[in-house]
C-alpha positions in Angstrom: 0.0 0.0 0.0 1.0 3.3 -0.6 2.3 6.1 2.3 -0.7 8.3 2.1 0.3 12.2 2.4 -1.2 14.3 5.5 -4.0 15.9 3.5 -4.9 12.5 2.0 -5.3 11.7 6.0 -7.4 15.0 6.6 -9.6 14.2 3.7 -10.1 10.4 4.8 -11.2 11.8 7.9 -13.2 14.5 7.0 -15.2 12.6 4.7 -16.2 9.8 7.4 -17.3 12.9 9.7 -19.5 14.6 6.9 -21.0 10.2 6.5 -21.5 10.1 10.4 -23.4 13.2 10.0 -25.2 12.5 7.2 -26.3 9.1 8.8 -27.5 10.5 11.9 -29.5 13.1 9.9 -32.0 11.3 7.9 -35.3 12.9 8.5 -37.7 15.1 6.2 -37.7 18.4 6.5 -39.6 21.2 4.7 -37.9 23.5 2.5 -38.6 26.7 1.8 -37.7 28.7 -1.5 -39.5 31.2 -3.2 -43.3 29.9 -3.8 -42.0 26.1 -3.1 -41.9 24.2 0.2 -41.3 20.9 -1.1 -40.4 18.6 1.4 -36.9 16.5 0.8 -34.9 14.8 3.1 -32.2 16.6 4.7 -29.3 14.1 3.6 -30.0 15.3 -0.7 -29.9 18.9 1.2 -26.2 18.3 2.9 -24.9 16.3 -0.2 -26.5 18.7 -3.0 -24.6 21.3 -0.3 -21.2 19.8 -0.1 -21.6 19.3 -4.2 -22.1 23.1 -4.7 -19.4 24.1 -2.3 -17.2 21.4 -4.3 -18.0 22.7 -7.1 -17.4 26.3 -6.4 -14.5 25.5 -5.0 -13.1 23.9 -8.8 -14.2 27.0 -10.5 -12.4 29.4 -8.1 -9.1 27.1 -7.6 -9.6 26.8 -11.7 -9.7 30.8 -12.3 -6.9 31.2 -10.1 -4.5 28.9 -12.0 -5.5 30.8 -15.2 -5.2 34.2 -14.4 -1.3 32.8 -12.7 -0.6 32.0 -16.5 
């Protein structure tokens, strides 16, 4: 097996704390936006939130590298 690097560690861990998280928070819960209050459960709300922050985080870190060019 390969030596893993310290933020391959953080990010091992990191992601089992945002699965415990998720798993202890699987209830329905009303959302509100706009008109809408559909109800969805709250782990699509914490994974579509971690994908957007992901996400964002590509564009900027992608934006940055270009403008260093």
């Amino acid at each position: 097996m390969k030596n893993l690097t310290t933020g391959q560690y953080i990010n091992i861990a990191l992601i089992l704390l945002v699965l415990v998280f998720i798993g202890q928070n699987t209830q329905t819960v009303e959302v509100k936006f706009l008109f809408f209050k559909p109800e969805i459960p709250l782990i699509v709300i914490i994974l579509a939130s971690l994908l957007f922050g992901y996400v964002t985080a590509l564009i900027m870190r992608r934006g940055k590298t270009q403008q260093e060019e």
